[in-house]
C-alpha positions as CSV (number, residue, x, y, z in Angstrom):
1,X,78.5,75.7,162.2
2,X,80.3,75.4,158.6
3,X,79.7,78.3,156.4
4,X,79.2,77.8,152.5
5,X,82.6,77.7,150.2
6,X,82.1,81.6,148.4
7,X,84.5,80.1,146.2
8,X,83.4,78.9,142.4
9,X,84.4,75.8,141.9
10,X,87.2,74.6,139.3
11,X,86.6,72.2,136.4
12,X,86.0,68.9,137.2
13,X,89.2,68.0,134.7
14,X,91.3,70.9,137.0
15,X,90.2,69.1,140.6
16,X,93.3,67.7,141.7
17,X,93.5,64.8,143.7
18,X,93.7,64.4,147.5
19,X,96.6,62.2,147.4
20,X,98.8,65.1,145.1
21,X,97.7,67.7,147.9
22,X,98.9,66.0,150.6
23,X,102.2,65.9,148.5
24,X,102.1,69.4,147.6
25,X,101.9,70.9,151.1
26,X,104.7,68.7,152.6
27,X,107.0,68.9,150.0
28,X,105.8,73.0,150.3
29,X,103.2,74.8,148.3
30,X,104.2,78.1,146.7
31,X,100.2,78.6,145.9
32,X,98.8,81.8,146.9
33,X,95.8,81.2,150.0
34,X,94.4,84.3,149.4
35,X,92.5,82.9,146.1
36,X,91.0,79.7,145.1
37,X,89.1,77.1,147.1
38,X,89.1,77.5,150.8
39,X,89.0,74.1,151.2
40,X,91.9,73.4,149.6
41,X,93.7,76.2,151.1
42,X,93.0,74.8,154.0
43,X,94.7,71.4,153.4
44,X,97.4,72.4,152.0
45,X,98.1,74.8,155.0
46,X,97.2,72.4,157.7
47,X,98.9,69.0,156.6
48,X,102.4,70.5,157.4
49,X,101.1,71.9,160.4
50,X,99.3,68.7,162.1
51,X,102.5,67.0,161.3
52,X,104.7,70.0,162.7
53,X,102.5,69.6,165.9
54,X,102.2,66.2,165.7
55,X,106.5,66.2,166.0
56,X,106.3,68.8,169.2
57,X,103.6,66.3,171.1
58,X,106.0,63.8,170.6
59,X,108.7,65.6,172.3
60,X,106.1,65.3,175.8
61,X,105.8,61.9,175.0
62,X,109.1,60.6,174.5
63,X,110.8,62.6,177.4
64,X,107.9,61.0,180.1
65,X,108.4,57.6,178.2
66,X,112.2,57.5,179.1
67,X,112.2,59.2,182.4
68,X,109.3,56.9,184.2
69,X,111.9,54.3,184.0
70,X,113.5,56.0,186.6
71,X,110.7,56.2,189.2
72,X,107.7,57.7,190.1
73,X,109.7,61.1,191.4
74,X,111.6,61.2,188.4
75,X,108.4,61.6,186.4
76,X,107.0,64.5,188.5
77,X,109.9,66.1,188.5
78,X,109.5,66.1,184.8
79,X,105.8,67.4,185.5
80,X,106.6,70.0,187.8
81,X,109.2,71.3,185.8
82,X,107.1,71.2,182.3
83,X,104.4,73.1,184.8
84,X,106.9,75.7,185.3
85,X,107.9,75.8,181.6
86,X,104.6,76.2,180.3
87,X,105.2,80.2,181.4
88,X,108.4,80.2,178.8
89,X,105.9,78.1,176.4
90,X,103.5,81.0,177.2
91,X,106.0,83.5,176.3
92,X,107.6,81.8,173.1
93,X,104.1,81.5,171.8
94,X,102.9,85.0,172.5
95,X,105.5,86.2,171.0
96,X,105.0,84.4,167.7
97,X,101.4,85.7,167.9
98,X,102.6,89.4,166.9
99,X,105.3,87.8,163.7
100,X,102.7,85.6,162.9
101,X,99.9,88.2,162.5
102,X,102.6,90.9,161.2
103,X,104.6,88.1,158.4
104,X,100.9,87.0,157.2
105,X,99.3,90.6,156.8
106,X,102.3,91.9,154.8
107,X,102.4,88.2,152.6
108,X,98.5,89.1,151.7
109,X,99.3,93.0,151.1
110,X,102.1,91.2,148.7
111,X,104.7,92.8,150.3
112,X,107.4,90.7,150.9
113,X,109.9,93.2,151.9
114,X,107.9,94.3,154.5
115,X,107.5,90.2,155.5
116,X,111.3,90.2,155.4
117,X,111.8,93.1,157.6
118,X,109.1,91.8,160.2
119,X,110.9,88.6,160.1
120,X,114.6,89.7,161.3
121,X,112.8,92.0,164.3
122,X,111.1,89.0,165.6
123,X,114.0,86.5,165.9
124,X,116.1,89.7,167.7
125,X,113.1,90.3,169.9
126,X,113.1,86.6,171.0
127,X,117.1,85.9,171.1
128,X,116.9,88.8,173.6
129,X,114.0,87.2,175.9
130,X,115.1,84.4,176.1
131,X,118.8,85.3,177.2
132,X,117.0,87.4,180.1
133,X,115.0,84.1,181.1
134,X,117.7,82.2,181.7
135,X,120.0,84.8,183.5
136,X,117.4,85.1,185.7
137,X,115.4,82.0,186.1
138,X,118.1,79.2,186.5
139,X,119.6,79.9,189.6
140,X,116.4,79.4,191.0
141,X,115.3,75.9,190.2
142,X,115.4,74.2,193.2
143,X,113.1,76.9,195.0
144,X,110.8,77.1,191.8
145,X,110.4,73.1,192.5
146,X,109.7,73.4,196.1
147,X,107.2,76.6,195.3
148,X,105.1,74.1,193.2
149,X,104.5,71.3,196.0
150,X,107.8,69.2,194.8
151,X,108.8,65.9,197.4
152,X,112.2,66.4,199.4
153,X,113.3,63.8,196.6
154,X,112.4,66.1,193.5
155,X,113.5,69.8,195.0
156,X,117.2,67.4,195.6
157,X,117.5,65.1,192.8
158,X,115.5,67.8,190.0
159,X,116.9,70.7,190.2
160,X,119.2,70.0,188.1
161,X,116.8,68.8,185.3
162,X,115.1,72.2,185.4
163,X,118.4,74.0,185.3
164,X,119.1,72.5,181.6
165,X,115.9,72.7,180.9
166,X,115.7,76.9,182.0
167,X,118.7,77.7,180.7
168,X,118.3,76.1,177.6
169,X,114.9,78.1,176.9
170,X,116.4,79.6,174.0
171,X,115.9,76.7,171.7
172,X,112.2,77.1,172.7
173,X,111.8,80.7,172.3
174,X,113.6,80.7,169.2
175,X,112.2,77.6,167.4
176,X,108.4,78.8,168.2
177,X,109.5,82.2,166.7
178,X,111.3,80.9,163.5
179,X,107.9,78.5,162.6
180,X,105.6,80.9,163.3
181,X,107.5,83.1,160.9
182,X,107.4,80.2,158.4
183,X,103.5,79.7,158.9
184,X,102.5,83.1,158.7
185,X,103.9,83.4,155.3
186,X,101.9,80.0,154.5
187,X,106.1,78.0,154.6
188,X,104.1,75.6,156.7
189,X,106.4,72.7,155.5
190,X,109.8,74.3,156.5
191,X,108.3,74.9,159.9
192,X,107.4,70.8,159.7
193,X,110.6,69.6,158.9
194,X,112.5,71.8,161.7
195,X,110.6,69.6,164.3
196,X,110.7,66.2,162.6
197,X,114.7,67.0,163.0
198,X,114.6,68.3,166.1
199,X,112.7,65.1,167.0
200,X,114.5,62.7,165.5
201,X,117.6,64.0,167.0
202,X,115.7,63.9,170.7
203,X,114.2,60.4,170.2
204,X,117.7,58.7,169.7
205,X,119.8,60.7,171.8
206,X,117.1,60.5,174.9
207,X,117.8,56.9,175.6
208,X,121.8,57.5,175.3
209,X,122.0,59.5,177.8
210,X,119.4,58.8,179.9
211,X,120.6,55.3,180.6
212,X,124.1,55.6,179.3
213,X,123.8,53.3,176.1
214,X,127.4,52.7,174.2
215,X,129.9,55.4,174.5
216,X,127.3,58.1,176.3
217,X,127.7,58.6,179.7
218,X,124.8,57.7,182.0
219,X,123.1,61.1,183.2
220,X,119.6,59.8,184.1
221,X,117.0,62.3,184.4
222,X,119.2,65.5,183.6
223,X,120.0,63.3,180.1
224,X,116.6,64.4,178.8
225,X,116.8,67.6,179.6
226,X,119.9,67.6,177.2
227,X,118.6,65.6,174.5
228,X,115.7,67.6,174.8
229,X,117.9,70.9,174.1
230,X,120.3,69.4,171.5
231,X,117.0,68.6,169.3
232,X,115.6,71.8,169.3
233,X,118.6,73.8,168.8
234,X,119.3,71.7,165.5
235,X,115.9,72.3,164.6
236,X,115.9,76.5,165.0
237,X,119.0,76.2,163.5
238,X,117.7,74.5,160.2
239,X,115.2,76.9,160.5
240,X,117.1,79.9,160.7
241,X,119.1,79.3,157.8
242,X,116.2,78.7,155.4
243,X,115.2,82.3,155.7
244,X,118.4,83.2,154.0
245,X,117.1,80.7,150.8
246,X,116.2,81.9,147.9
247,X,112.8,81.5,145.9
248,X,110.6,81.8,148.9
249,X,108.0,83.6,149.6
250,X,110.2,86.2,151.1
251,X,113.9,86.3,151.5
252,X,116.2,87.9,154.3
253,X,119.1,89.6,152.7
254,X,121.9,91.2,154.4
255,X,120.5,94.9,154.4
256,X,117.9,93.5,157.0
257,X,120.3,92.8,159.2
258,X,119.5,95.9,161.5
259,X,117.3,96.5,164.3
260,X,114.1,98.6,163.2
261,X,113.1,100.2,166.6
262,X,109.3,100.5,165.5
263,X,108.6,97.4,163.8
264,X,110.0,96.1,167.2
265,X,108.1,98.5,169.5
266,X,104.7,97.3,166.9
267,X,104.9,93.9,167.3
268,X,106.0,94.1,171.2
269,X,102.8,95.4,171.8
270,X,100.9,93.0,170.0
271,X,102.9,90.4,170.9
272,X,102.3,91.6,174.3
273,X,99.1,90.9,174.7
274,X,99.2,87.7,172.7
275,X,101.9,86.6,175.8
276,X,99.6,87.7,178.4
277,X,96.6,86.1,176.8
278,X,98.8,82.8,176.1
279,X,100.1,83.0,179.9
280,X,96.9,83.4,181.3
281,X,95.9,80.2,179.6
282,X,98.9,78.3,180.5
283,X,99.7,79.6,183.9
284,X,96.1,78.2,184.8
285,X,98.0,75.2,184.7
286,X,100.7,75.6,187.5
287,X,97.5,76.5,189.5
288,X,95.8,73.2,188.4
289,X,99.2,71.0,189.3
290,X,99.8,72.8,192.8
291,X,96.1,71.2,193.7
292,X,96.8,68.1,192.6
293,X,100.5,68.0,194.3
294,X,98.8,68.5,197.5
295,X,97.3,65.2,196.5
296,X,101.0,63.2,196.7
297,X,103.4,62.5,194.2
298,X,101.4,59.8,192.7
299,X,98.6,61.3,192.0
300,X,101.2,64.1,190.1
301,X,102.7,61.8,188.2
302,X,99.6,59.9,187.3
303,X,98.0,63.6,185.7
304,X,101.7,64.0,183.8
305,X,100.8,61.1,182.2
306,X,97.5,62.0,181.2
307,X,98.4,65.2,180.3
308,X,100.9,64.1,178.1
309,X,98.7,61.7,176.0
310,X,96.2,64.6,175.6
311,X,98.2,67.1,174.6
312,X,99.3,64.4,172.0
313,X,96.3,64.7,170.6
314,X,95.5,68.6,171.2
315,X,98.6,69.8,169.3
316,X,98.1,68.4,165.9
317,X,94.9,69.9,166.5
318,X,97.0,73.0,167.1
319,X,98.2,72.7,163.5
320,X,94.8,73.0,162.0
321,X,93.7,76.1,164.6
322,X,97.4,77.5,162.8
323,X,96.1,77.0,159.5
324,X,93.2,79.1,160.1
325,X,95.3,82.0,161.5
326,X,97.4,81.8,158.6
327,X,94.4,82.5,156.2
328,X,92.8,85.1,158.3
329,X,95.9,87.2,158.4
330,X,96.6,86.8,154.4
331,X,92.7,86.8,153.5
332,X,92.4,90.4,155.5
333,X,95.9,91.6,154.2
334,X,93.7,91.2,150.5
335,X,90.8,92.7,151.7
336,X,88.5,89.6,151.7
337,X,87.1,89.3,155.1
338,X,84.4,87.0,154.0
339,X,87.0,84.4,153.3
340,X,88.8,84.7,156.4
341,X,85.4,84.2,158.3
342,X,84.9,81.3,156.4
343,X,87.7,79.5,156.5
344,X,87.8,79.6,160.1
345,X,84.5,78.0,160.4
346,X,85.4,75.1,157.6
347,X,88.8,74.5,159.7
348,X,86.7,74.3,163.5
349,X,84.3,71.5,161.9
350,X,87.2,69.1,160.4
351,X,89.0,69.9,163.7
352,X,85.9,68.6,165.2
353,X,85.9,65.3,163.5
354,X,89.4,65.0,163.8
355,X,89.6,65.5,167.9
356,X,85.5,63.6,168.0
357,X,87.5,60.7,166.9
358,X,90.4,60.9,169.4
359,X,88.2,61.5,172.4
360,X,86.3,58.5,171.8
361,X,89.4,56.5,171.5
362,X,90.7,57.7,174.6
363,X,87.3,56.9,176.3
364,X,87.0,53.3,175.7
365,X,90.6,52.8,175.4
366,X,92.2,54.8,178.5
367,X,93.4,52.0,181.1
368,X,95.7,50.7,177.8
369,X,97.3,54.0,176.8
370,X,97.8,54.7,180.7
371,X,99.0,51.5,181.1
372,X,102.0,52.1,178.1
373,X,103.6,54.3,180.7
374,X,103.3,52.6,184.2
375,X,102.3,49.3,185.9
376,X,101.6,51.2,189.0
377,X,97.4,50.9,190.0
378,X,97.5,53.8,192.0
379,X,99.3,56.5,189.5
380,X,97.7,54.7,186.6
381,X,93.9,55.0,188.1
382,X,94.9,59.0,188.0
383,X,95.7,58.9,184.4
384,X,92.9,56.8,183.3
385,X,90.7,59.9,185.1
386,X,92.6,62.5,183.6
387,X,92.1,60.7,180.2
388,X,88.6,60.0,180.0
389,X,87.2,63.1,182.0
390,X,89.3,65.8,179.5
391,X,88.2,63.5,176.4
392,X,84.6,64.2,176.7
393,X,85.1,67.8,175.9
394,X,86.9,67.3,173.0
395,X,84.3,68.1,170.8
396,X,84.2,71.6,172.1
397,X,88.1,72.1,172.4
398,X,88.0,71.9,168.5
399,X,86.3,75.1,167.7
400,X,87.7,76.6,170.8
401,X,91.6,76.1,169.7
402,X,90.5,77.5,166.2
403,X,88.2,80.2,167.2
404,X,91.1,81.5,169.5
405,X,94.2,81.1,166.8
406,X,92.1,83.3,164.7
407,X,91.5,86.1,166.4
408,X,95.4,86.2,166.8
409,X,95.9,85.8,162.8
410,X,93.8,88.8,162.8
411,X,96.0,91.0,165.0
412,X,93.0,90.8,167.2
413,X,94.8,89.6,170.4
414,X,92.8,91.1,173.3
415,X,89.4,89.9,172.6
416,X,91.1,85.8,173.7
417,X,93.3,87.7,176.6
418,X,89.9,88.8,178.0
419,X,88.4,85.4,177.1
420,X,91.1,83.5,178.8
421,X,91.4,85.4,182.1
422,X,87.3,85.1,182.6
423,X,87.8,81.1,181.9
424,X,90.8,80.0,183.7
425,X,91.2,82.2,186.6
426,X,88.0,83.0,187.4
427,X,86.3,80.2,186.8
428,X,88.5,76.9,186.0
429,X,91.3,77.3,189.0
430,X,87.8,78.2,192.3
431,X,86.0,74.8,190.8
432,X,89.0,73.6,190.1
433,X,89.6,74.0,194.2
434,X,85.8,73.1,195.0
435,X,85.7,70.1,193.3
436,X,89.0,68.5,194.6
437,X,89.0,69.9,198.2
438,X,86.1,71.5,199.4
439,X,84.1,68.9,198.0
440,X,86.5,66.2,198.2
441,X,86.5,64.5,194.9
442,X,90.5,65.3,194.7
443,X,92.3,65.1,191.4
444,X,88.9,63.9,189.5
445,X,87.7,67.0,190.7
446,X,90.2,69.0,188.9
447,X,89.8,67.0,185.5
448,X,86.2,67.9,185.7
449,X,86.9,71.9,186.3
450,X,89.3,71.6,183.0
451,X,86.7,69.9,180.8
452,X,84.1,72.5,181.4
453,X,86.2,75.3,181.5
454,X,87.6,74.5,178.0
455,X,84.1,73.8,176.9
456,X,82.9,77.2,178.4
457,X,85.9,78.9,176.5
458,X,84.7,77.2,173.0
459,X,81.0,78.5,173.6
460,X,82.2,82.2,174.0
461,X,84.6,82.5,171.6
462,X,82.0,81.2,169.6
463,X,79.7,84.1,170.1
464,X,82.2,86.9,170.1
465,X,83.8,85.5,166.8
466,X,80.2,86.4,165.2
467,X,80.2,89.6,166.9
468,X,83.0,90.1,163.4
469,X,84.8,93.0,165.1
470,X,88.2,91.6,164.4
471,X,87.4,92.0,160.9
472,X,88.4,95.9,161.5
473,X,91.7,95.1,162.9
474,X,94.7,97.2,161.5
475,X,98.1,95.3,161.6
């Protein structure tokens, strides 16, 4: 599926090494993508990124790590709630669809007023949704629990892990929105060191408070929740203040300070549907969870696990599906289509080797990992399923995740929305539901659903992709 590099070539004596790019890109390139090879583009792009996604996987891991010390409750409370999150996640990341697109258009036009203005419209837009989520949502965590199939134990003992956790979504939205600004102007590395703070900061104040180590008072569960907030706040705010830096590819002054009503109203309605598309996609997964709750709180727990170890591995991927949006929004703001296309197909094959790899570790590997998180045989049997089952299709997540980030770089955010709601809702979540209950394979039932609904997504978006109508797409 790789498409020839249109791109001549430099001098053998002018080929730089592999090692220098890989310092390049983290210490931040200030190369223009929308020239030179794509190859290279690529890397220097998506090195930042894997290790900017690699940071945010490590988040899920570390929070699940701590809390199954506490019991198998206290790690589905975690699941439930991060269920319930993945509608904030859904939001955060939609909206950073729209700034992305709208920062990376204006960077290719060379316009980096334009990339400034965009820039200070999306962090209002998100300081505002987010303040509305958490009016509105954290009063309600204890019934939000019990809606999603919690035990007595979790709906008592959870709520108030999801109240932090909700009310605290600001450090979510406004970290996704700040990053994606930074990666849509190719900043990839400012973006990367945000999380690696934000992670480091999480790591060793997680245990403190979780379990009350030296001067920290013991909070148990609701201690991750605030390590979990503390750590991303730091890391939006080191974000936010780079835009005011100079040298960079564009800089926020002071006469941007003011809201531009249709620059908002634009990227609302792309950002829109880039929400809606994103929510379809993750809401699948509260539907997914409330089958396997009905299957008892080990079985929960045992998919959190699982989940978590995959979604280790599908976020670097992430990085690389981010790259490729980045140089389809600056390649069409030039005019160069032709790259664009091919970029995204050079970034969906080294995906694939990257995530062929992965998968196969997981397969052989999977009672091991599982086994890292909990001695329990009947929890771990659930995440040894959920491990292997979702591995064997990670071949096709590979293009999938990059096929669908590059429709968004193009501004072209309906053609995965319509994508995503024909996949999950109408066909992952009713064999999703056959498999496990009408059939009676339970939870393994639902693993299966999620492997071929993924690889069903990859296969369309395939096809449409070539169809090349989000070539025409006006930003």
């Amino acid at each position: 599926m790789d498409a020839p590099d249109s791109t001549v070539a430099a001098p053998a004596e002018e080929q730089e090494s592999l090692w220098s790019a890989v310092k390049e890109s983290i210490r931040g390139s200030h190369r223009s993508y929308t020239t030179g090879p794509i190859g290279r583009s690529i890397l220097l792009l998506a090195i930042p990124m894997v290790l900017e996604m690699i940071m945010e996987s490590v988040f899920a891991v570390v929070d699940i790590f701590w809390v199954s010390h506490l019991g198998t409750d206290a790690a589905a409370t975690v699941g439930l709630t991060e269920s319930l999150l993945t509608l904030i996640y859904a939001l955060a990341i939609g909206l950073s669809i729209g700034a992305m697109a709208m920062v990376a258009r204006r960077i290719g036009e060379e316009n980096p007023e334009g990339a400034a203005r965009v820039a200070v419209q999306a962090i209002a837009v998100a300081l505002l949704v987010s303040i509305v989520i958490a009016v509105v949502a954290t009063p309600f965590a204890p019934q939000l629990l019990a809606l999603m199939g919690g035990s007595p134990w979790v709906v008592e003992h959870g709520s108030a892990f999801t109240r932090v956790m909700l009310a605290g979504n600001v450090t979510v939205v406004m970290l996704f929105m700040v990053n994606a600004i930074f990666r849509g102007a190719g900043d990839a590395a400012i973006a990367m060191r945000s999380l690696w703070l934000a992670n480091w900061i999480n790591i060793v104040l997680g245990p403190c408070l979780v379990f009350g180590l030296g001067p920290f008072p013991k909070l148990g569960i609701v201690g991750a929740a605030i390590a979990t907030n503390i750590g991303r706040g730091t890391g939006a705010i080191y974000a936010l203040s780079r835009l005011w830096r100079q040298g960079g590819r564009f800089d926020v002054r002071r006469h941007h300070l003011r809201l531009e009503p249709s620059i908002m109203w634009r990227m609302i309605r792309l950002s829109a549907t880039g929400t809606f598309q994103v929510f379809i996609g993750m809401a699948s997964w509260i539907g997914l969870v409330r089958i396997i709750s009905s299957f008892g709180s080990d079985a929960v727990a045992g998919y959190t696990f699982g989940i978590r170890v995959i979604l280790f591995a599908l976020l670097p991927s992430w990085g690389m599906a981010n790259a490729a949006a980045t140089m389809v929004g600056q390649a069409l703001g030039a005019g160069n289509p032709q790259r664009a296309e091919q970029a995204v197909w050079k970034a969906g094959f080294y995906n694939m080797i990257f995530l062929g790899i992965v998968g196969l570790l997981f397969i052989f590997f999977a009672p091991q990992i599982i086994g890292f998180y909990t001695s329990d045989p009947n929890v771990a049997q659930y995440g040894v399923d959920c491990l292997r089952i979702v591995a064997y299709g990670f071949l096709f997540y590979a293009y999938g995740m990059v096929l669908g980030q590059s429709f968004n770089g193009a501004g072209d955010a309906w053609t995965p929305t319509i994508i995503n709601l024909f996949v999950f809702w109408l066909w992952e979540i009713p064999l999703a539901y056959v498999l496990a209950v009408v059939l009676q394979m339970g939870p393994r039932g639902v693993f299966i659903a999620m492997t071929i609904a993924f690889s069903t997504l990859a296969v369309v978006s395939g096809a449409v992709f070539r169809l090349g109508r989000w070539k025409r797409k006006v930003v």
